[in-house]
Kinemage of the C-alpha trace (Angstrom):
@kinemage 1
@onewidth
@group {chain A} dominant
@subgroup {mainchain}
@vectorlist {calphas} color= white
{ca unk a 1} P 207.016 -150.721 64.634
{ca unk a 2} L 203.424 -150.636 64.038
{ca unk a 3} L 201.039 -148.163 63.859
{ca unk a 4} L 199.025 -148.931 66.748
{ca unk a 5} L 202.211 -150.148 68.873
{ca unk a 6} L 204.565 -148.278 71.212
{ca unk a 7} L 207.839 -150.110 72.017
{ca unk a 8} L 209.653 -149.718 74.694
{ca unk a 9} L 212.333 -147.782 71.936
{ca unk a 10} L 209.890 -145.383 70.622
{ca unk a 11} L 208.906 -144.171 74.216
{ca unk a 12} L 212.815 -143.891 75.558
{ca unk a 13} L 213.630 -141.350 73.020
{ca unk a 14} L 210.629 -139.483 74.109
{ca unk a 15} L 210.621 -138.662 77.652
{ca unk a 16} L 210.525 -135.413 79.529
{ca unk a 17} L 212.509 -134.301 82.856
{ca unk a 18} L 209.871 -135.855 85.803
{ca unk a 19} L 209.890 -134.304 88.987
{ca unk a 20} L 210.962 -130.989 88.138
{ca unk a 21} L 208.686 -127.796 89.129
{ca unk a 22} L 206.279 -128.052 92.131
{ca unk a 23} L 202.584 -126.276 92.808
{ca unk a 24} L 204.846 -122.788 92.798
{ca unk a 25} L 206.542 -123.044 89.553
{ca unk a 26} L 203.698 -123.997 88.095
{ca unk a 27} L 201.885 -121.544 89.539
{ca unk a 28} L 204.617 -118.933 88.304
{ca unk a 29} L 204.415 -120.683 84.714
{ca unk a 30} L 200.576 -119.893 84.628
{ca unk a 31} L 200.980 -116.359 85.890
{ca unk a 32} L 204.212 -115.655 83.367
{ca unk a 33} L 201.949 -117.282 80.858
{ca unk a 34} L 199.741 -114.095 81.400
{ca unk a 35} L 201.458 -111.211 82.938
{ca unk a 36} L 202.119 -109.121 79.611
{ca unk a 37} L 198.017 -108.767 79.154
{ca unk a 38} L 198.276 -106.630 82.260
{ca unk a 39} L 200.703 -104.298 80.752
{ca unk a 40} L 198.762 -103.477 77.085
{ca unk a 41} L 195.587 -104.261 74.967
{ca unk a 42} L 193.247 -104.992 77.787
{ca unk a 43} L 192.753 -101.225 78.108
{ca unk a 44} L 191.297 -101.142 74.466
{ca unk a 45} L 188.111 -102.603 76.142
{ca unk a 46} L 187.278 -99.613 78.147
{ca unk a 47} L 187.502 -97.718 74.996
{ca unk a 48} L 185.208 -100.325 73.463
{ca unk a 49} L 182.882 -100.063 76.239
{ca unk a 50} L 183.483 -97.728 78.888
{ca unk a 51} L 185.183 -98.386 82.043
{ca unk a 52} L 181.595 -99.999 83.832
{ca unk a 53} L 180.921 -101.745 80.359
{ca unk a 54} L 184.717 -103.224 80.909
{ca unk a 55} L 184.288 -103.793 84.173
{ca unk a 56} L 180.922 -106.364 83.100
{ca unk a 57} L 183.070 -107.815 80.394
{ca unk a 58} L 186.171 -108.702 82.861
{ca unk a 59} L 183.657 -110.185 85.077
{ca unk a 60} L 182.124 -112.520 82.680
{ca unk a 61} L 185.736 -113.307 81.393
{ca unk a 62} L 187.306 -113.507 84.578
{ca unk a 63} L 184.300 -115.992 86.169
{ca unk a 64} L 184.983 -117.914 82.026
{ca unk a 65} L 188.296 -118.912 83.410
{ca unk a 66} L 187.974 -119.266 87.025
{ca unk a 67} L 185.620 -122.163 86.234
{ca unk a 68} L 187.473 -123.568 83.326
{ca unk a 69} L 190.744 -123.816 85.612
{ca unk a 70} L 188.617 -125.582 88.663
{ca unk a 71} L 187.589 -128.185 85.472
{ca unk a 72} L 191.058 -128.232 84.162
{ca unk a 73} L 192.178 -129.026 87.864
{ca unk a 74} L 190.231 -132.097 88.317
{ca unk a 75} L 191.452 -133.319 84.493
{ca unk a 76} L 194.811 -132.150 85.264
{ca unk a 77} L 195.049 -134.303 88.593
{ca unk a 78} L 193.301 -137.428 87.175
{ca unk a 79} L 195.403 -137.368 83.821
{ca unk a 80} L 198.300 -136.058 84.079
{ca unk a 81} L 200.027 -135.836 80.437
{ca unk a 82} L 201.917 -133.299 78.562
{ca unk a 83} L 199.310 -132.860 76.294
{ca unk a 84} L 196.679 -130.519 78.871
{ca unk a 85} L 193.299 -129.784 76.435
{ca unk a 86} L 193.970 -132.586 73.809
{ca unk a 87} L 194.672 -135.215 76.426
{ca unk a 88} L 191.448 -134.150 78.417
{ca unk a 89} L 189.616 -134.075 75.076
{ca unk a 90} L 191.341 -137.399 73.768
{ca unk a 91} L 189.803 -139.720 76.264
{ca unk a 92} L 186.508 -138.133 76.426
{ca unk a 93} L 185.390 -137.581 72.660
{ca unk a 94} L 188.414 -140.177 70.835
{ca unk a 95} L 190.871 -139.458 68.462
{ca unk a 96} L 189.052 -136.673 66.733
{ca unk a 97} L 187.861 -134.822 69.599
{ca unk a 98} L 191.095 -134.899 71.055
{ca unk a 99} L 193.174 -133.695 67.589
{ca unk a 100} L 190.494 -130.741 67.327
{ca unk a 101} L 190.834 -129.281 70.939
{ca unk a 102} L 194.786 -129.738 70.220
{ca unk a 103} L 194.873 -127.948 67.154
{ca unk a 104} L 193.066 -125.169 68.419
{ca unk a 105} L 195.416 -124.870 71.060
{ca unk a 106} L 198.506 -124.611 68.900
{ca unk a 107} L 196.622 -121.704 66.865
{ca unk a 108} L 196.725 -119.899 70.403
{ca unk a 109} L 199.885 -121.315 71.095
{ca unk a 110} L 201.781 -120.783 67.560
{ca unk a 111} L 200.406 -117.537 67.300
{ca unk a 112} L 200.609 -115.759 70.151
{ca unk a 113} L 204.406 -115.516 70.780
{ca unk a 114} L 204.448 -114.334 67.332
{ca unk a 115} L 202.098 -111.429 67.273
{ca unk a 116} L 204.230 -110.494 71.395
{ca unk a 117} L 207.570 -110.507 69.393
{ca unk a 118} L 206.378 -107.820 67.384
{ca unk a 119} L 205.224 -105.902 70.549
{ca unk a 120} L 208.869 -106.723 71.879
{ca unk a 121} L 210.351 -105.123 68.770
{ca unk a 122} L 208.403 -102.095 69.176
{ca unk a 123} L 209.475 -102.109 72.720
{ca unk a 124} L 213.193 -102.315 72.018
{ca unk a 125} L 212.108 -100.131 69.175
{ca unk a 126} L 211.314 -97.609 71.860
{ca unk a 127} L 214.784 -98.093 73.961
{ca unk a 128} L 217.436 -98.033 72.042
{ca unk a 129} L 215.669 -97.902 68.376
{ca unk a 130} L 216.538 -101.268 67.036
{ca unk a 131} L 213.431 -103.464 65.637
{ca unk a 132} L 211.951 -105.593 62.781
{ca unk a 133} L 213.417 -109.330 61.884
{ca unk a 134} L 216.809 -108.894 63.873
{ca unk a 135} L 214.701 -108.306 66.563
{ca unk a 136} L 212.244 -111.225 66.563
{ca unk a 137} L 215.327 -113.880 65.360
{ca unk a 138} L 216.852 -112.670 68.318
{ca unk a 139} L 214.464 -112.925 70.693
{ca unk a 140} L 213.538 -116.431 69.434
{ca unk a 141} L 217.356 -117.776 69.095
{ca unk a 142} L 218.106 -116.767 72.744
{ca unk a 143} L 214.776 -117.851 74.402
{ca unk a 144} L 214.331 -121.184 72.667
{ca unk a 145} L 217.985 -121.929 73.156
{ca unk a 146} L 217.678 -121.427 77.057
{ca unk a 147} L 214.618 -123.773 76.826
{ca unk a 148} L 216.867 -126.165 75.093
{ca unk a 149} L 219.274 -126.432 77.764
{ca unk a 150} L 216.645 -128.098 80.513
{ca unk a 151} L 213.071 -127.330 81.816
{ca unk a 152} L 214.137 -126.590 85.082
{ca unk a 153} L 216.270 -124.021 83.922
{ca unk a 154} L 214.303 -122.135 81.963
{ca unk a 155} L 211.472 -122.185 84.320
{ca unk a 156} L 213.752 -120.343 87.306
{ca unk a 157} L 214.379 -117.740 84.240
{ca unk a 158} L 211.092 -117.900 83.706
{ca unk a 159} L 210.090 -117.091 87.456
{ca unk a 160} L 213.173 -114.461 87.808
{ca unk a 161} L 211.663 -112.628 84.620
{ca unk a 162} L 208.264 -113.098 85.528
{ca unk a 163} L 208.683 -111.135 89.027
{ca unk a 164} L 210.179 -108.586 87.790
{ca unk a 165} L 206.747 -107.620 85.919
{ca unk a 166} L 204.630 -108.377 89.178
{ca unk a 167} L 207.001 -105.882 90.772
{ca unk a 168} L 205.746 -103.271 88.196
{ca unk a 169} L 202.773 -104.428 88.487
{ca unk a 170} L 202.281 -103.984 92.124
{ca unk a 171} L 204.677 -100.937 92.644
{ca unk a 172} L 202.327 -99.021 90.178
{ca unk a 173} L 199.529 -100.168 91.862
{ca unk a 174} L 200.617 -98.538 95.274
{ca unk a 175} L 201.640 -95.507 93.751
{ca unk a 176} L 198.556 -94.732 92.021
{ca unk a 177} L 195.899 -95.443 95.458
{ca unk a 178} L 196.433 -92.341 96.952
{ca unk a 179} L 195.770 -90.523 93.664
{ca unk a 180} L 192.142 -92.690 93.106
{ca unk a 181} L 188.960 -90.525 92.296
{ca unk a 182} L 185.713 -92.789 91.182
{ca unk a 183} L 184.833 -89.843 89.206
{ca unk a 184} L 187.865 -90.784 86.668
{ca unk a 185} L 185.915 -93.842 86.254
{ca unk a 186} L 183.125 -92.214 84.549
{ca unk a 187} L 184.605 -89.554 82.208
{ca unk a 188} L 183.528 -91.085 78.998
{ca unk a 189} L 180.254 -89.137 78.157
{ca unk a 190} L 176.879 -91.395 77.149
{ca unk a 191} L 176.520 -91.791 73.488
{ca unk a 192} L 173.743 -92.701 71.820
{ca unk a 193} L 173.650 -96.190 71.949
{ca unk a 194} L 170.950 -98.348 73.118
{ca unk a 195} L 171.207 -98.105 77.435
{ca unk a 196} L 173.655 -95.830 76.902
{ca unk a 197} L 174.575 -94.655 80.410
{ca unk a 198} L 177.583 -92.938 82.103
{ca unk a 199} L 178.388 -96.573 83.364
{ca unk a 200} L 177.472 -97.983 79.814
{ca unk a 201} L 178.671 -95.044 77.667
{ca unk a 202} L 178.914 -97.245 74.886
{ca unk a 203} L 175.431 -99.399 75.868
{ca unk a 204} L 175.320 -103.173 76.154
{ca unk a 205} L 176.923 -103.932 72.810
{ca unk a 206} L 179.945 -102.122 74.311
{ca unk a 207} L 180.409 -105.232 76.502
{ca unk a 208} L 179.869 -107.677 73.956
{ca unk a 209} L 182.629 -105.833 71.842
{ca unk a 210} L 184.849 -105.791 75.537
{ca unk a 211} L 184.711 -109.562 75.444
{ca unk a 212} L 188.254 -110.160 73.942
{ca unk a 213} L 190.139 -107.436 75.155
{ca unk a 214} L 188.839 -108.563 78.803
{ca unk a 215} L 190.450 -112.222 77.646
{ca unk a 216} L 193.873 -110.403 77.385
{ca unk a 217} L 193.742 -110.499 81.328
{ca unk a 218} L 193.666 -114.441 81.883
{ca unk a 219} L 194.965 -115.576 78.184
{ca unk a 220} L 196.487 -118.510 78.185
{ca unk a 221} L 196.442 -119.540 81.997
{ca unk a 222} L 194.648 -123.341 81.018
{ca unk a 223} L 198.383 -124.117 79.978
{ca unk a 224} L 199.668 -125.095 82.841
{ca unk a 225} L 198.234 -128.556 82.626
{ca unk a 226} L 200.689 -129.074 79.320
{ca unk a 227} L 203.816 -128.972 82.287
{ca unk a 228} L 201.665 -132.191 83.806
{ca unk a 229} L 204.351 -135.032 83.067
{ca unk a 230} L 207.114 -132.877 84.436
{ca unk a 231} L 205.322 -131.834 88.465
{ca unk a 232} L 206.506 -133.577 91.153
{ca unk a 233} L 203.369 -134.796 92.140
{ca unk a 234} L 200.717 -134.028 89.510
{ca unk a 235} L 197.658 -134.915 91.647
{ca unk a 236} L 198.365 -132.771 94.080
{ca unk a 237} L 200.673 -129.920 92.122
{ca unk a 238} L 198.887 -129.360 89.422
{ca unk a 239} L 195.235 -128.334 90.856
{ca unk a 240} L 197.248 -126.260 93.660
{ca unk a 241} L 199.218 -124.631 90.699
{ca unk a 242} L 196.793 -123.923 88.174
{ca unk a 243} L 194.077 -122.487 90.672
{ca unk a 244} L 196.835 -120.239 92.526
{ca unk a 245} L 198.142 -118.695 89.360
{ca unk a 246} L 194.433 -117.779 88.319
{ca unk a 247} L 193.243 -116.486 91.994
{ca unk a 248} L 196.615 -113.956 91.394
{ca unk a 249} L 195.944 -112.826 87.850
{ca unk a 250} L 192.215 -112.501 89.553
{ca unk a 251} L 194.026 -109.594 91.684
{ca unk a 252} L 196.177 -107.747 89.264
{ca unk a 253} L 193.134 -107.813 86.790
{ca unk a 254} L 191.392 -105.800 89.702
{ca unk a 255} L 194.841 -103.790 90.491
{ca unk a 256} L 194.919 -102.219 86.930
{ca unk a 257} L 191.472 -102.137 85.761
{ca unk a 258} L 190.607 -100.182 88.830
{ca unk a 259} L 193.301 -97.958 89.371
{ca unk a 260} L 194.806 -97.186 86.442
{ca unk a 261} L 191.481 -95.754 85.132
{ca unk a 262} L 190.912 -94.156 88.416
{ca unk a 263} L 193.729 -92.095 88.680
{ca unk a 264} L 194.644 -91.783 84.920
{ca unk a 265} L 190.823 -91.265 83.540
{ca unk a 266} L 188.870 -93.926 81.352
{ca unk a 267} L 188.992 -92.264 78.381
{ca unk a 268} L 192.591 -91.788 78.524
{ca unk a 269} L 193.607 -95.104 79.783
{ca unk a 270} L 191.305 -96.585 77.137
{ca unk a 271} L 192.934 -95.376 74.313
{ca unk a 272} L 196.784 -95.758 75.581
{ca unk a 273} L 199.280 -97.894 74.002
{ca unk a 274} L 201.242 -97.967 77.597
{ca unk a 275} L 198.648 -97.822 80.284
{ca unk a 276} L 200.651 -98.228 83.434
{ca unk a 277} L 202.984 -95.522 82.131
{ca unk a 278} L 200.637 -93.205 80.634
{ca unk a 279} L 198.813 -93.500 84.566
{ca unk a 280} L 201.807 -92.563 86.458
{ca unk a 281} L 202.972 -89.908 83.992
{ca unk a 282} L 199.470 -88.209 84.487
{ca unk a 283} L 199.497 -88.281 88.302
{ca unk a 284} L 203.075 -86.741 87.942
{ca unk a 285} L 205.451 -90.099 89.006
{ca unk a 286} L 207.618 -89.717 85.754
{ca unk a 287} L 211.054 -91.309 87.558
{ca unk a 288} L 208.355 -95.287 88.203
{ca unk a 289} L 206.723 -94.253 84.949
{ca unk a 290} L 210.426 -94.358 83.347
{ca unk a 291} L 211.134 -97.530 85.120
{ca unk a 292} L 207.840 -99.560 84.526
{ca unk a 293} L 208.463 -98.509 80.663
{ca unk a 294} L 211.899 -100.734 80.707
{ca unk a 295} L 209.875 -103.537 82.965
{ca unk a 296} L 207.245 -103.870 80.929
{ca unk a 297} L 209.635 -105.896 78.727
{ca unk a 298} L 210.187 -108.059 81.406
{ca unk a 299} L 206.156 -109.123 81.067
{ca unk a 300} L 206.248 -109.328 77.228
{ca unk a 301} L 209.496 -111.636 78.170
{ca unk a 302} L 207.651 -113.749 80.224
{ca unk a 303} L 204.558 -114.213 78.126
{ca unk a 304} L 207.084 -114.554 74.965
{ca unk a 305} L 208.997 -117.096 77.341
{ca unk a 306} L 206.487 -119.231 78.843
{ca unk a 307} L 204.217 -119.808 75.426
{ca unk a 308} L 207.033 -121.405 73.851
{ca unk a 309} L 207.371 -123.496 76.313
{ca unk a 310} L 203.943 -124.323 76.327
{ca unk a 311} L 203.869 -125.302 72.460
{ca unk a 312} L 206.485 -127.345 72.531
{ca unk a 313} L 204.720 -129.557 75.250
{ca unk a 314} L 201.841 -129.577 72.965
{ca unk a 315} L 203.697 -130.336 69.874
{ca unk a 316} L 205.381 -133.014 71.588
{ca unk a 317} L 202.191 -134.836 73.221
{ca unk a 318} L 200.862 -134.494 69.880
{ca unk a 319} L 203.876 -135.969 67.586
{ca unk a 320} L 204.070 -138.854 70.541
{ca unk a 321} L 200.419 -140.054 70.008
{ca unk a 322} L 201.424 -139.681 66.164
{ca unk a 323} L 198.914 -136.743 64.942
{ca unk a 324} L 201.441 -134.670 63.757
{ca unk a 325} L 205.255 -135.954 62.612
{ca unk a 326} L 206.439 -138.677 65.372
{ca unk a 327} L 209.584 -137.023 64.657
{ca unk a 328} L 209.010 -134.100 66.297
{ca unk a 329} L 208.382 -135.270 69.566
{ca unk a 330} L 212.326 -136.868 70.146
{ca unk a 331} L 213.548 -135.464 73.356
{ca unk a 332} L 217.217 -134.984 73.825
{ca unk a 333} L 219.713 -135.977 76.320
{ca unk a 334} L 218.602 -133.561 78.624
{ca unk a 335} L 214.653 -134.875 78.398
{ca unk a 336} L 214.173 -131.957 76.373
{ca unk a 337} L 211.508 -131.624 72.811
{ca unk a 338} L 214.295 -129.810 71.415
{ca unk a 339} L 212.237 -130.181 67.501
{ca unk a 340} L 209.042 -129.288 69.454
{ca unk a 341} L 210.909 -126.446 70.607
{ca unk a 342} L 212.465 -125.542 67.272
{ca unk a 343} L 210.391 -126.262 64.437
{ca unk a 344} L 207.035 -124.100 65.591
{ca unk a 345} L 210.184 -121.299 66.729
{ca unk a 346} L 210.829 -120.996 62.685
{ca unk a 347} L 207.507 -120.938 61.539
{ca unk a 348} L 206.540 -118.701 64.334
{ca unk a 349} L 209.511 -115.824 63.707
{ca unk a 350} L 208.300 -116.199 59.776
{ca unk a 351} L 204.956 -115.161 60.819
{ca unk a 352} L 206.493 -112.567 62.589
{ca unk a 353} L 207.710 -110.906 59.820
{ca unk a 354} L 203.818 -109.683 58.537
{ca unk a 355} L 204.310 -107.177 61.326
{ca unk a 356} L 200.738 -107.612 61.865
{ca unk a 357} L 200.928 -108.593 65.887
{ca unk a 358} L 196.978 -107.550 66.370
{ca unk a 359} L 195.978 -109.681 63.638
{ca unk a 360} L 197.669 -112.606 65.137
{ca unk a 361} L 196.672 -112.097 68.739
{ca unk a 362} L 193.223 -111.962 67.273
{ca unk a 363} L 193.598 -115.225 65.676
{ca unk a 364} L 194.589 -117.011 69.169
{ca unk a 365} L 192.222 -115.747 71.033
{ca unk a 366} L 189.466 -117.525 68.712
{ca unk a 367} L 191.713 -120.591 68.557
{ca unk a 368} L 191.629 -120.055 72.912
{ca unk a 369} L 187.796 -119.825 72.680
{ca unk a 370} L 187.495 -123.020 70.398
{ca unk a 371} L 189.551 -124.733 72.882
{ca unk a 372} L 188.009 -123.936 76.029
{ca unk a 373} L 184.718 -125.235 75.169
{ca unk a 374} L 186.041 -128.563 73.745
{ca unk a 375} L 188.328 -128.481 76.830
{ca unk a 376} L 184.800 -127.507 79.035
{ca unk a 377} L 182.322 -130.319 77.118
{ca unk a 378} L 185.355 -132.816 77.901
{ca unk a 379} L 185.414 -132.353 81.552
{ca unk a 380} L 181.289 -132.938 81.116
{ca unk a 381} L 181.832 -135.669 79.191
{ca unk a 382} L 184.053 -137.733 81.147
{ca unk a 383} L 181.985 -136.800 84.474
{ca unk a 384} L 179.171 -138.552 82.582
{ca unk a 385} L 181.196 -141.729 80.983
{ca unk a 386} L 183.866 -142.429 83.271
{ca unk a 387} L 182.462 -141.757 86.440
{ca unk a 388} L 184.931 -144.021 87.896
{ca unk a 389} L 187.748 -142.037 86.873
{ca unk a 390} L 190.531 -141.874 89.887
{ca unk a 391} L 189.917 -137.778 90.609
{ca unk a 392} L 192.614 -136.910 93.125
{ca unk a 393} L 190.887 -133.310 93.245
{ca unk a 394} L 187.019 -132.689 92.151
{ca unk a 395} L 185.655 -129.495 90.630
{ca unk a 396} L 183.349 -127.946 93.142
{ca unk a 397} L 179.827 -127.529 91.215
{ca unk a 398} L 181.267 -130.485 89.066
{ca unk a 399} L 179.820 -130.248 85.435
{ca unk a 400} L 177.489 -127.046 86.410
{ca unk a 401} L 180.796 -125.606 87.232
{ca unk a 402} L 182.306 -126.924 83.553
{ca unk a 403} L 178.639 -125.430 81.886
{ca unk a 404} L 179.467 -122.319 82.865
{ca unk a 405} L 182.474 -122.402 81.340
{ca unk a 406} L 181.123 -123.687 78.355
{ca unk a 407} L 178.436 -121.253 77.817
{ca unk a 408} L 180.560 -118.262 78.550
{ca unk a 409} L 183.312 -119.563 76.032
{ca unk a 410} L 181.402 -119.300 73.227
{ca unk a 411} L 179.731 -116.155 73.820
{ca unk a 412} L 183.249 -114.840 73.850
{ca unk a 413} L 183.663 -116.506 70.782
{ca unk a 414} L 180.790 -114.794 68.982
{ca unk a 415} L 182.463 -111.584 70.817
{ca unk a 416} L 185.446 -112.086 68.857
{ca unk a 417} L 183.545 -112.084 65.482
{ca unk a 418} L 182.259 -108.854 66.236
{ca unk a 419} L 185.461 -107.265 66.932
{ca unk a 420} L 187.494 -108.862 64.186
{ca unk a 421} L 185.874 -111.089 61.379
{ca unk a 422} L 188.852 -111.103 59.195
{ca unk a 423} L 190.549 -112.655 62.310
{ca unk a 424} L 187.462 -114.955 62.630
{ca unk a 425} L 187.682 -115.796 58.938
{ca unk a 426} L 191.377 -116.999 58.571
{ca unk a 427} L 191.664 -118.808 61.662
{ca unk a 428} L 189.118 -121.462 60.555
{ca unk a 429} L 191.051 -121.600 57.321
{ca unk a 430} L 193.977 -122.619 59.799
{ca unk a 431} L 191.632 -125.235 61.856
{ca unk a 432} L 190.128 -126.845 58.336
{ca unk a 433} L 193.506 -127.121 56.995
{ca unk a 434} L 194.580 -128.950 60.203
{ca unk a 435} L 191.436 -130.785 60.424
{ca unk a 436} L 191.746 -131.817 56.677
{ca unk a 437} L 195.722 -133.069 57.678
{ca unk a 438} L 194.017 -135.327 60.499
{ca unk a 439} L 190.919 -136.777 58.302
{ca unk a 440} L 193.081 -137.600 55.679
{ca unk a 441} L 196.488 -138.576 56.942
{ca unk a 442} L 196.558 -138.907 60.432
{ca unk a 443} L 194.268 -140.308 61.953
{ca unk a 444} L 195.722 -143.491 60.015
{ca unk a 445} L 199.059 -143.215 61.638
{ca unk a 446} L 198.316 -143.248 65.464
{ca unk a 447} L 200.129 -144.854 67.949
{ca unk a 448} L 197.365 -145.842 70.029
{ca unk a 449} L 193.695 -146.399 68.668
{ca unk a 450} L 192.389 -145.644 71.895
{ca unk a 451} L 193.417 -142.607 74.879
{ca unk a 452} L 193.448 -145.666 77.398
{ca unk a 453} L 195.587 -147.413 75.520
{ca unk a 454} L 198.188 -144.985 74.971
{ca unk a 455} L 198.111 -143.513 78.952
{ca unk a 456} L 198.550 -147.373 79.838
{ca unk a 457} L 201.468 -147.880 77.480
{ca unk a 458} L 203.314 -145.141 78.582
{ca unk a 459} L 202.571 -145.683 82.357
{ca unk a 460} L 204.183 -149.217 82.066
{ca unk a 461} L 206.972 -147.730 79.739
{ca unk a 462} L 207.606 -145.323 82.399
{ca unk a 463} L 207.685 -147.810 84.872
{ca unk a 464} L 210.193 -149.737 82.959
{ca unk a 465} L 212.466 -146.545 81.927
């Protein structure tokens, strides 16, 4: 076989399982994809900024990726491939384009259930005092393997574990309403920062330091689109999925950013390690506090659960179109990536091992910021050189909507840098190195030369299958 040819061989042993999840499971993906940023490390913000300061920051964030779902919906819908940001990116800016916006994906991707397998272990830690590697290799083994045996499979586990955190979610949310004061809000005193305030204790470089700890409350919803090849109807499930799971973390973002600072006190909540808990323990409901503490796995779970799944997708558009090793992409009998699924799983639990899980969050969330505003410029892009595109759903505001997105992602970016530069510094380490694998190796060893050309092969291979 060539290197710019894709026979009808090469495609059979890499299919996925069509038809399987509808709008709701990928809704629940997107939300499960999230949930464990409502539990821990958003809180940080408020003690970054104040609870008002936070409050600006999750607004900014929150509007960030509202308007980069509505754009990933109408790219979603009008190419649907298992690839989500690099296929967007692919077809608007070429090869290159679309490699970049991939790669800085898998950074968020690759990383993140990494650095949340350390919070796991310090969770288990916590229960029954068991953590480090035997921990993580656990974890890993048992999560990947129930991936391995079938997507719809895992994604009912998924949705089963992923409820169980809403439920703590929500039940600590009711709890905590009758025990509200707005004057817990404010009990961070001014300092003497420029417009310092008792809304702004912390002034306005208190927001820009919020930035990514307000990210930790949508982080990593714009995966959804990687579960594109296996909806039931992508043009209309995968806009209907995408925009419901956001428009839900939307409301728990409000639940807990409200609340638990209202009846627990700012200053406390933004310096816990177990917000929800630390909030009902201080308005005296120690028997859900007790409770939500064992749950709270359950949202690490899901997070844990649902990123793998959403690497291996990537990994396996990626080996398919032949920028990283073809071989990686083979599905088994059961349509599954099961070396997409694997080989990141290793390299993954090895990073594990620094123990360094805020280090490694860090890193994602600048690979997540990279991403969005390729993934942003792409939906521009393609409304201004394929106007003609089929678009089953269209972005309301169309690339004003996508500009927005655009501008806000890198000012989160730049927000990043200021909380963490050593973060900053060894992430684009990681990108050059990948960048330096794709200049050099290959971009010589596609399967395609163009995005059209590889979405037609495949459509008429899938046809044929």
């Amino acid at each position: 076989m060539s290197d710019t040819d894709i026979d009808r061989g090469y495609l059979e042993k890499r299919q996925l399982q069509r038809g399987t999840a509808g709008w709701v499971l990928l809704a629940g993906l997107g939300v499960s994809y999230v949930i464990s940023g409502d539990f821990a490390g958003w809180n940080f913000g408020i003690g970054e900024a104040g609870w008002g300061g936070f409050v600006i920051a999750a607004i900014l964030m929150g509007l960030m990726y509202f308007t980069l779902v509505l754009s990933l919906a109408e790219m979603s819908a009008a190419i649907p491939a298992a690839g989500g940001g690099y296929s967007f990116a692919r077809q608007a800016m070429g090869p290159a384009g679309g490699y970049l916006t991939g790669l800085a994906v898998l950074i968020e991707y690759a990383l993140a259930p990494a650095a949340i397998v350390i919070f796991i272990g310090a969770a288990v830690e916590s229960l029954i005092g068991l953590d480090g590697p035997i921990v993580y290799a656990v974890f890993y083994a048992v999560f990947v393997g129930i991936h391995l045996a079938g997507v719809g499979e895992a994604l009912k586990v998924m949705m089963v574990i992923s409820g169980l955190a809403v439920f703590a979610i929500l039940a600590t949310s009711l709890a905590l309403v009758p025990h509200f004061d707005a004057a817990n809000l404010f009990d961070i005193a001014p300092t003497e920062a420029a417009l310092a305030s008792s809304f702004l204790p912390y002034g306005i470089f208190g927001v820009w330091a919020a930035l990514p700890f307000a990210m930790w409350l949508f982080l990593a919803v714009e995966g959804v689109p990687l579960a594109a090849e296996e909806a039931r109807d992508p043009a209309r499930d995968m806009p209907k999925g995408i925009i419901g799971a956001m428009v839900f973390l939307l409301v728990t973002a409000a639940l807990v950013t409200i609340l638990l600072a209202g009846a627990g006190g700012a200053e406390m909540i933004g310096q816990s390690g177990v917000p929800l808990v630390d909030a009902l323990d201080a308005v005296g409901i120690g028997w859900l506090a007790t409770l939500v503490n064992v749950l709270a796995l359950a949202g690490l779970i899901a997070s844990f659960f649902s990123i793998i799944y959403g690497y291996s997708r990537l990994v396996f558009a990626l080996s398919r179109a032949g920028y990283l090793p073809r071989a990686l992409s083979i599905t088994n009998d059961r349509k599954v990536p099961a070396r997409a699924l694997i080989v990141p799983g290793v390299l993954g639990f090895l990073a594990s091992l620094s123990g360094q899980g805020d280090l490694m969050l860090a890193m994602a969330v600048v690979g997540a910021t990279i991403s969005y505003a390729l993934m942003a410029w792409s939906h521009i892009e393609l409304r201004r050189t394929q106007p003609n595109l089929a678009r089953p759903y269209r972005t309301p505001g169309g690339t004003a909507t996508s500009g927005i997105a655009l501008v806000l992602s890198l000012v989160a970016l730049t927000g990043v840098f200021a909380f963490d530069p050593r973060a900053f510094l060894f992430t684009l380490i990681l990108f050059a190195i990948g960048a330096a694998y794709f200049f050099f190796y290959s971009r010589h060893h596609l399967v395609a030369k163009t995005a059209e050309e590889e979405f037609a092969m495949l459509e008429t291979a899938q046809a044929e299958i």
